[in-house]
C-alpha positions in Angstrom: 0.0 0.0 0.0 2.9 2.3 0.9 5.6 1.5 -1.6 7.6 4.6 -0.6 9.5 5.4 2.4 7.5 8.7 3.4 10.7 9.8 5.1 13.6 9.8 2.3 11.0 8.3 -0.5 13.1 5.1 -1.0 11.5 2.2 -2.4 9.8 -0.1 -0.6 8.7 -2.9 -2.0 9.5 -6.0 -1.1 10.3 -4.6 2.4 7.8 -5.8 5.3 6.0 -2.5 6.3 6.9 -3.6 10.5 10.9 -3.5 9.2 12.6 0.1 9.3 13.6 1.6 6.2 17.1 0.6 5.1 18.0 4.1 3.8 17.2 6.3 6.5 16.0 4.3 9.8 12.9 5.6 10.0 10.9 3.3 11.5 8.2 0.9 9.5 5.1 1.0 8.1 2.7 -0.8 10.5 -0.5 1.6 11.8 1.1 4.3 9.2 -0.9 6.5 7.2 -0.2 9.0 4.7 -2.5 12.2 3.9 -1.7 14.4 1.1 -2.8 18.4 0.7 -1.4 21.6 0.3 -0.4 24.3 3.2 -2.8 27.2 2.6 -5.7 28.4 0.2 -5.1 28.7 -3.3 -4.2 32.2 -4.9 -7.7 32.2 -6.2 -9.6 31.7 -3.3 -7.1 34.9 -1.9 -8.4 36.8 -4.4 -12.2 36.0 -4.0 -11.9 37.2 -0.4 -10.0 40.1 -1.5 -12.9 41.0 -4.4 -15.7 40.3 -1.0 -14.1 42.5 1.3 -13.0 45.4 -1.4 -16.9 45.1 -2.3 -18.2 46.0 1.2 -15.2 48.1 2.1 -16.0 49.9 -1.0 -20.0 50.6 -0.4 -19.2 52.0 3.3 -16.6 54.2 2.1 -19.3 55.4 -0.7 -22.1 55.9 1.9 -19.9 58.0 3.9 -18.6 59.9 1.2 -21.5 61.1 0.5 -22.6 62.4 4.1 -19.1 64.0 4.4 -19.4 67.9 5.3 -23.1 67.1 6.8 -24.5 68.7 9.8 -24.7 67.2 13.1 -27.8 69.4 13.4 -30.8 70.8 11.0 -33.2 73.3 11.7 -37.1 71.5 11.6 -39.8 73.8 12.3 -37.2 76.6 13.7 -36.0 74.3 16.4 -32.3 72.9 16.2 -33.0 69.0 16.0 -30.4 66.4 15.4 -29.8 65.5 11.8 -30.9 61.8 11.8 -32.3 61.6 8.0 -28.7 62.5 6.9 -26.4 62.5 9.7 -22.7 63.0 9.5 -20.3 60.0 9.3 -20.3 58.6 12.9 -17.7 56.2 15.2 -19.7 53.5 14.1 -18.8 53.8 10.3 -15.5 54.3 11.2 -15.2 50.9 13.0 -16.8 49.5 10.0 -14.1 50.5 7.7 -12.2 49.7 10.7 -13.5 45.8 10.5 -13.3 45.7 6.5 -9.9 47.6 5.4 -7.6 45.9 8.3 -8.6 42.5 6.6 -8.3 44.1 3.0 -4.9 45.4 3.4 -3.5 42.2 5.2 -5.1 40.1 2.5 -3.7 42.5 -0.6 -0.2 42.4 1.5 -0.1 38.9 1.6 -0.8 38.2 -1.6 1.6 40.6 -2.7 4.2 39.0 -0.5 3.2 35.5 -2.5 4.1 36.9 -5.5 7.9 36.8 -4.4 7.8 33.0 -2.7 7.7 30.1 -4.4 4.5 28.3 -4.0 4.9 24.7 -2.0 2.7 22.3 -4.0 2.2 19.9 -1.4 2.7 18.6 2.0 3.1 15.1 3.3 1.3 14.4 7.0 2.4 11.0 7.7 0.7 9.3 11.0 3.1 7.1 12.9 2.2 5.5 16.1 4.7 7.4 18.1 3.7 10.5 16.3 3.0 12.9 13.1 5.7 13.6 10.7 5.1 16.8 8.3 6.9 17.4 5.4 7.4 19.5 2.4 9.7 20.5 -0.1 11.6 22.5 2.3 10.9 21.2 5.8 10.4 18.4 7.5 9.1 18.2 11.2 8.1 15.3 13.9 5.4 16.2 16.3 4.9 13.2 19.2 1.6 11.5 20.2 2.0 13.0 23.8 2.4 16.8 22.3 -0.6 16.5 20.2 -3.7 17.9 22.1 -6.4 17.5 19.6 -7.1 17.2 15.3 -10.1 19.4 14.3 -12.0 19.5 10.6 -13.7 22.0 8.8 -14.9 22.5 5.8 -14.6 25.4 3.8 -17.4 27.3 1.9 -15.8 28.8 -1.1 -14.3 25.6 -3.0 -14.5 22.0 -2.2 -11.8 21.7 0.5 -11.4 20.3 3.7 -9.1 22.4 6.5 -7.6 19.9 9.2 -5.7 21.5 12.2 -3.2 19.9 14.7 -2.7 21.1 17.7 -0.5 20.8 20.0 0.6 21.0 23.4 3.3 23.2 24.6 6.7 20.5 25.1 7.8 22.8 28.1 4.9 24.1 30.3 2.1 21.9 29.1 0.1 24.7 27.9 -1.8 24.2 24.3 0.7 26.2 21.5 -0.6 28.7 19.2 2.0 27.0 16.8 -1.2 24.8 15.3 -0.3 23.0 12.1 -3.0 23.0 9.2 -3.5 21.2 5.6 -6.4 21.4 3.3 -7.6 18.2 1.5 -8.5 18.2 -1.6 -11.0 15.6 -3.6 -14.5 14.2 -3.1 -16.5 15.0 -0.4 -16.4 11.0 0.9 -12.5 11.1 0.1 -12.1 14.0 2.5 -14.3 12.7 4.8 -12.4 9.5 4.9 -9.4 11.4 5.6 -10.3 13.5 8.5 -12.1 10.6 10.6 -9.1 8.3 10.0 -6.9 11.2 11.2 -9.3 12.0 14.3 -9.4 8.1 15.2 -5.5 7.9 14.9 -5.8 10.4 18.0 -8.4 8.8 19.7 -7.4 5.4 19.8 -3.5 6.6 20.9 -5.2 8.4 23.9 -7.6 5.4 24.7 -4.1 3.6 24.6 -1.9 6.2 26.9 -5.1 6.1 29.0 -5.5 2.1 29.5 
């Protein structure tokens, strides 16, 4: 099933999957599983988000355009009244521009900062019973059993995707990291669903194990 050492990609076959690879050590194959996805959101969905929030950014900034150089007050009836038909741009329409150009900018500045690095293609999360291994072109990194708090799933509603975070524990102080690792699946719904419970059960059935 697993021809390929998913450590050094040496050739397996003929190998028994509980013997350690011969060209790097790593250890076998037995209760190993391999998922396949990328790092992050394609350029295109970057750009869909950037199009939604320049969209709504762009209306607010038009409705208070518009009401720029506006009274606070009008005169009704020869009585001063406040001027609530038109009124002058207030806080809140500045914490709504607030809420929408923060995300726009960081969005546009990452994507311009993508422009300059060169996009990782894949990434390799391969379950061991001791632990996770994650690699790509340019890393590679071993997370244990014992540091991994939990393995969430979600799916995302602007392409057919599935998101699966890692996290884990702090090695030192025991404290859950923000240093979560994700990858997004790619494929049929029942493929990624697949994926994502044999993930969660590889968790579950190493904690019903530590716990036994």
């Amino acid at each position: 099933m697993h021809p390929n050492c998913p450590s050094c990609g040496y050739n397996r076959a003929g190998i028994p999957s509980a013997t350690a690879c011969p060209e790097c050590g790593a250890e076998g194959l037995d209760g190993t599983f391999v998922l396949t996805g990328g790092p992050r959101l394609g350029r295109g969905v970057v750009y869909a988000l950037l199009a939604f929030l320049g969209l709504g950014l762009g209306i607010v900034l038009v409705g208070v355009v518009l009401r720029v150089g506006n009274p606070a007050t009008v005169a009704v009836g020869g009585a001063v009244r406040p001027n609530y038909r038109n009124p002058p741009p207030r806080l809140d329409d500045l914490l709504l521009i607030a809420a929408l150009g923060l995300p726009f900018i960081a969005t546009a500045w990452s994507l311009w900062k993508s422009r300059f690095v060169p996009s990782t293609r894949s990434i390799l999360w391969t379950f061991h019973p001791t632990g996770v291994e994650i690699r790509s072109a340019t890393s590679r990194e071993f997370i244990r059993r014992e540091d991994i708090v939990r393995i969430g799933a979600a799916n995302t509603f602007i392409v057919t995707m599935s998101q699966l975070v890692l996290v884990r524990r702090h090695a030192a102080l025991g404290r859950i990291s923000t240093g979560s690792r994700v990858i997004y699946l790619h494929g049929s719904g029942e493929e990624r669903d697949a994926r994502v419970r044999a993930a969660i059960r590889w968790l579950e059935d190493r904690h019903r194990v530590a716990t036994a």
